[in-house]
Each structure stands twice: as structure tokens, then as C-alpha cells.
C-alpha positions in Angstrom: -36.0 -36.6 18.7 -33.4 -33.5 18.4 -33.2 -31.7 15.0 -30.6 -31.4 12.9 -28.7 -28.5 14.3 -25.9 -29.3 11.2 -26.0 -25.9 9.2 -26.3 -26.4 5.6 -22.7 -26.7 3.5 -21.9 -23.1 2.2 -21.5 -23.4 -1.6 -18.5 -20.7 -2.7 -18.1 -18.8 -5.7 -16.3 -15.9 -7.7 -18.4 -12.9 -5.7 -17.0 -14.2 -2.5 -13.6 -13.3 -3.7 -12.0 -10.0 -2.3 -12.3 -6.9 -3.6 -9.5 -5.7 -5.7 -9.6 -2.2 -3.9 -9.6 -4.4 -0.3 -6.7 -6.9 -1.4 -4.5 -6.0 -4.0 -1.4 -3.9 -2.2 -1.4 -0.7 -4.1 -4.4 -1.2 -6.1 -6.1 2.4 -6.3 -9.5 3.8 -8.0 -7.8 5.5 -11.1 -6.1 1.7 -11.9 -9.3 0.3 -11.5 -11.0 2.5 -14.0 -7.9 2.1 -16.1 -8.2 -1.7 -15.7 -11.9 -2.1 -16.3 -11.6 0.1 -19.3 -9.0 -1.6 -21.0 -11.2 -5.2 -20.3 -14.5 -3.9 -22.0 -12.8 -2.6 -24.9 -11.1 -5.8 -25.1 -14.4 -7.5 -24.6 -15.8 -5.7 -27.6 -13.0 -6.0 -29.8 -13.0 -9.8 -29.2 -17.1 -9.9 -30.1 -16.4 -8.2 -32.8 -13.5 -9.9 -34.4 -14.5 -13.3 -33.7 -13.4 -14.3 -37.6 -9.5 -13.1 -37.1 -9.5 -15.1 -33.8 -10.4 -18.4 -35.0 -7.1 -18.5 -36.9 -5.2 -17.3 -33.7 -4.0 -20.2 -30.8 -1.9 -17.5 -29.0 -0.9 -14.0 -28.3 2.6 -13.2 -27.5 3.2 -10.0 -25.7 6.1 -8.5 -24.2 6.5 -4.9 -23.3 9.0 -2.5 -21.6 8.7 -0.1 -18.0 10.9 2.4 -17.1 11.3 1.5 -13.0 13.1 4.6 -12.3 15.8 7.4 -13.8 18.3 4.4 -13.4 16.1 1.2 -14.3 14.3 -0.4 -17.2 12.2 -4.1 -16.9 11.3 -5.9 -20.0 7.7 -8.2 -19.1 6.5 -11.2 -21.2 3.8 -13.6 -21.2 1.6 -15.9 -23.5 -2.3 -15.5 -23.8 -5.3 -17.5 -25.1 -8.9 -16.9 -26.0 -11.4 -19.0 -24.5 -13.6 -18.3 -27.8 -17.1 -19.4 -26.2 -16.9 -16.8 -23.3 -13.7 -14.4 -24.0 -12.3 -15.6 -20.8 -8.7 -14.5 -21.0 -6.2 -16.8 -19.8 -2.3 -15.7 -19.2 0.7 -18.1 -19.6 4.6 -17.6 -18.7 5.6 -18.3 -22.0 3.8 -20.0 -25.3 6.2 -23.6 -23.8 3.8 -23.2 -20.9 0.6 -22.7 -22.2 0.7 -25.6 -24.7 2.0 -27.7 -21.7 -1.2 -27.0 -19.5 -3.8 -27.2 -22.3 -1.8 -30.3 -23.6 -3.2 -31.5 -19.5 -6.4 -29.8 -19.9 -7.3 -31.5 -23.3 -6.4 -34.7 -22.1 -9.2 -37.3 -22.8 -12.2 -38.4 -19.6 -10.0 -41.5 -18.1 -6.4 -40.2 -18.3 -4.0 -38.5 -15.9 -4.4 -34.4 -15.6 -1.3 -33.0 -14.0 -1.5 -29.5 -12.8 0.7 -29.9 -9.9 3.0 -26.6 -9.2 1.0 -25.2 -11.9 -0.6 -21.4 -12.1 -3.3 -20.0 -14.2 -4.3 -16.4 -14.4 -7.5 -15.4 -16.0 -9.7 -12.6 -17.0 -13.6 -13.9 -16.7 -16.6 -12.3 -17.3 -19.3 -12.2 -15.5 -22.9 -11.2 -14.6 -23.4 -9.3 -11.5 -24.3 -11.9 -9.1 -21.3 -13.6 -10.0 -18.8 -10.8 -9.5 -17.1 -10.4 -6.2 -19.4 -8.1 -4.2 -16.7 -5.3 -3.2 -15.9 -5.0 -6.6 -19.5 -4.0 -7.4 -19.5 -1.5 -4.9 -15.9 0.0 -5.9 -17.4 -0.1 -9.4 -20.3 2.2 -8.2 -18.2 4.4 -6.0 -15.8 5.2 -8.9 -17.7 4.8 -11.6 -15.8 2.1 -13.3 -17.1 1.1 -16.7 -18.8 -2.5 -17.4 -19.7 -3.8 -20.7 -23.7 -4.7 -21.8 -23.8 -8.1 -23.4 -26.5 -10.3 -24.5 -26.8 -13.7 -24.9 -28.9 -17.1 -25.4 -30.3 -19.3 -22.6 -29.9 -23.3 -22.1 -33.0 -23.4 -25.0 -30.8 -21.5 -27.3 -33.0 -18.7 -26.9 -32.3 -14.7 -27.4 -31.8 -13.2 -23.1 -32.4 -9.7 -22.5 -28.7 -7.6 -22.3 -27.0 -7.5 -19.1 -24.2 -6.2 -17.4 -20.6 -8.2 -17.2 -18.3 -7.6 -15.4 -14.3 -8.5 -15.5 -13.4 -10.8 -12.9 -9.8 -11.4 -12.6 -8.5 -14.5 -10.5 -5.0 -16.9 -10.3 -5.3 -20.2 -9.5 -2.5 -22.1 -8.1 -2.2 -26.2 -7.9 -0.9 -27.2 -4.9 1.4 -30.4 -4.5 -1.6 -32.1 -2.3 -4.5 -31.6 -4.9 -5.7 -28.1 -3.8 -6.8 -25.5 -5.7 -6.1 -21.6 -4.2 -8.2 -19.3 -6.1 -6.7 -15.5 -5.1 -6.8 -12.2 -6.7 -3.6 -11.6 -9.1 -1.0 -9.1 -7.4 -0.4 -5.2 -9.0 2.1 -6.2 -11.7 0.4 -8.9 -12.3 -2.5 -6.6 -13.4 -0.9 -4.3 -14.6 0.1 -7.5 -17.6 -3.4 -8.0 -17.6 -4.0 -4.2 -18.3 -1.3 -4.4 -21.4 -2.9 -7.8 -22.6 -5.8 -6.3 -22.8 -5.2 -3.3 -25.0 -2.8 -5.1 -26.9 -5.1 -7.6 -27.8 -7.8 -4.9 -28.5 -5.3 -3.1 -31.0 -4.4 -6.8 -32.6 -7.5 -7.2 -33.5 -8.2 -3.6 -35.0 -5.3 -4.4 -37.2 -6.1 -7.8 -39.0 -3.5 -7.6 -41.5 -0.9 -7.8 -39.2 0.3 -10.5 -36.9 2.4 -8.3 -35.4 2.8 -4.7 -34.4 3.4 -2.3 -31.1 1.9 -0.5 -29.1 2.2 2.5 -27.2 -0.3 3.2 -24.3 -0.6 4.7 -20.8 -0.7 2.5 -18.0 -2.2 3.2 -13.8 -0.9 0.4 -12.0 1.8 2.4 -10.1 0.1 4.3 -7.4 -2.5 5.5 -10.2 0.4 7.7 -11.4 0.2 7.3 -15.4 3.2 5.5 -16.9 4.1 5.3 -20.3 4.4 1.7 -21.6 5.6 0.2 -25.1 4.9 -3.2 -26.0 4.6 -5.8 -29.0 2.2 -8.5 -29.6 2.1 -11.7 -32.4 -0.4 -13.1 -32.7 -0.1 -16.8 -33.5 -1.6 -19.9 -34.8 0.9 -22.2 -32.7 2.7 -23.7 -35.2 6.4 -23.3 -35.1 8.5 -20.4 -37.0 11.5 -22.1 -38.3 13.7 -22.9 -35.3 13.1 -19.3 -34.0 10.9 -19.0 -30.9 8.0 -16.5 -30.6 9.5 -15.0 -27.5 13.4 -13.8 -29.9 10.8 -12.8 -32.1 9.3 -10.6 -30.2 12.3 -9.6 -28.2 14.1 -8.8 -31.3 11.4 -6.0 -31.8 10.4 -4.9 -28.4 14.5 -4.5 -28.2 14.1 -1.4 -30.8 11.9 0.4 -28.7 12.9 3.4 -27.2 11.7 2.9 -23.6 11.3 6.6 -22.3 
């Protein structure tokens, strides 16, 4: 009788992803404290603001970069709240969003179509879910992660632990597959302004919308002055106007310098 030589199916997971110092083009230690900064502030903001959110279905952000002495780029996309685990999910525009969770709400029995469809998310998570290099990179450079505690499957109080922001984008392929990849530098870099915008939404919860100015170190960890305005809204529409002229009517007053 010969044994079973088959090796046992390797189950995969988020800490098998690359590192973002190993696979991200450009990606360099002072973003990555930048980046991780801006996610546990966020983090906090959103545990601590949990009432303002639960009247918010989406954040609207668009902000303004200076390329060079010549060239200016204007960036927008649409974000949502996963209110059970501050996940962080990122949208084209608010059109998009409602169109995916419109597929994603759909009821046990019906149709989901996600084909040609991209999602980009923030998660986070507990060490030994993390991707491994970014643990290390987190070490060696002393990026920031947040405590949090929580409750177990009984419902009861777990001792504090350390999260960590994992950032993937998943794309739907035509066939049925699922690619699960690290999101590229700009890419980031809208996760980076997201994030503090979000964090400075909430700080102001008598206002649906305001700007922001902060510094940003996606760009060869150089820092780089970024502007941007976020609405927050509960979905509904405004009148005929869309969110996105509403907020390009504003982000258009900003002196990008």
C-alpha cells in the first residue's frame, strides 16, 4: 500500500500578499509612515464617531495635485464605511458604488454580477492576518499601528491587540476570477487623502462638507502639498445636481499651489 504522497491544499490569505515596500513601484518608508499614520487616525476617528456615520451612506472626495511647474490633476472618487469593521472601501464615482452594493445586496438565489468590476479597500487586521513583509517594514521603520479591542464569537470583552491596515484591489475577471493585488502609488496616495479627509469629516459634525489642506508622501516620499473637499452623504439625491459638480464646484476655488 503506497501513502498518500498528495501534499495538503495550501489555504491563502491577506498575509501572503506582497509587501507594499516589495511591490508597489515607488513606494518608499517615509509614504509608508505617512500612509499608516493617516489609517490609524482614521481608524480612531471612525470608533469614535460612530453616531455621525450612521447617517452617512457615502463620502465624496475630490482633491487637486500640482504635477509640475506646468501641470495640475484634479482626482475623485466615492467611499463607504463598512460600519462593523471600518473596512474602507473606494469607488470611481457615487454612480459606481450604488451599482456594486446594489449586486452585493442582492438577495441568497439571485444573479451577482461583478464582471469587469474593481474594488479597493482599506482592511484592518490583526497581525497574523497582515501580509508578513509589511510587518517587517512596519518594524524596520517604525510605522504606527492602532491598539483595538474587541468581543469574541460569545460576545465576550478580548484583550487589546494590534491592527494593522491592509490595503488590497480586487478585480473581477470576465471568466469568474477574482485577482486580489496591492493598489498602485496613486492609488494610495487616494487612499492617503480618503483617509485624512474622512478623519477631518468626522471632527467636524456640523458640516457635510468642508476642505482640507494636508501634506501628502506618495511621490518619492518628497512632501506635497494637497487640497481637497469631502461631502459627506446619506445617498439621496440633491436636486438634479450630482455630488461630483458639487464638489467640483468647490474644489474649483481652490488655489492649488
Amino acid at each position: 500500500i503506497e501513502p498518500n504522497m498528495t501534499p495538503p491544499a495550501e489555504e491563502w490569505s491577506t498575509e501572503h500578499l506582497p509587501g507594499l515596500m516589495e511591490s508597489v513601484d515607488g513606494f518608499t518608508p517615509k509614504f509608508g509612515l505617512s500612509l499608516f499614520a493617516a489609517a490609524i487616525q482614521y481608524l480612531s476617528a471612525v470608533t469614535q464617531h460612530g453616531e455621525k456615520l450612521e447617517k452617512i451612506k457615502f463620502f465624496n472626495i475630490e482633491y487637486g495635485l500640482r504635477l509640475d511647474e506646468n501641470n495640475k490633476a484634479t482626482l475623485s472618487c466615492c467611499v463607504t464605511i463598512d460600519h462593523s469593521n471600518c473596512t474602507l472601501t473606494v469607488y470611481k464615482n457615487e454612480a459606481e458604488a450604488k451599482k456594486i452594493i446594489e449586486e452585493l445586496e442582492k438577495e441568497e438565489g439571485e444573479e451577482v454580477d461583478m464582471t469587469k468590476k474593481s474594488l479597493q479597500n482599506c482592511l484592518f487586521l490583526g497581525e497574523e492576518l497582515s501580509p508578513f513583509e509589511d510587518i517587517d517594514a512596519k518594524e524596520k521603520y517604525d510605522w504606527p499601528c492602532a491598539a483595538s479591542a474587541g468581543e469574541d464569537t460569545s460576545g465576550e470583552e478580548v484583550k487589546e491587540r494590534d491592527m494593522y491596515p491592509v490595503f488590497t484591489k480586487m478585480d473581477f475577471e470576465e471568466d469568474g476570477t477574482l485577482t486580489i493585488r496591492r493598489p498602485q502609488l496613486v492609488e494610495l496616495q487616494m487612499f492617503e487623502v480618503a483617509l485624512n479627509a474622512i478623519s477631518a469629516s468626522l471632527l467636524n459634525p456640523d458640516q457635510n462638507k468642508i476642505g482640507i489642506q494636508m501634506t501628502s508622501y506618495a511621490m518619492k516620499g518628497e512632501p506635497t502639498e494637497v487640497k481637497a473637499f469631502i461631502e459627506a452623504r446619506d445617498g439621496t439625491d440633491s436636486g438634479g445636481v450630482t455630488a461630483a459638480e458639487n464638489i467640483s464646484e468647490k474644489v474649483g476655488k481652490l488655489d492649488i499651489a
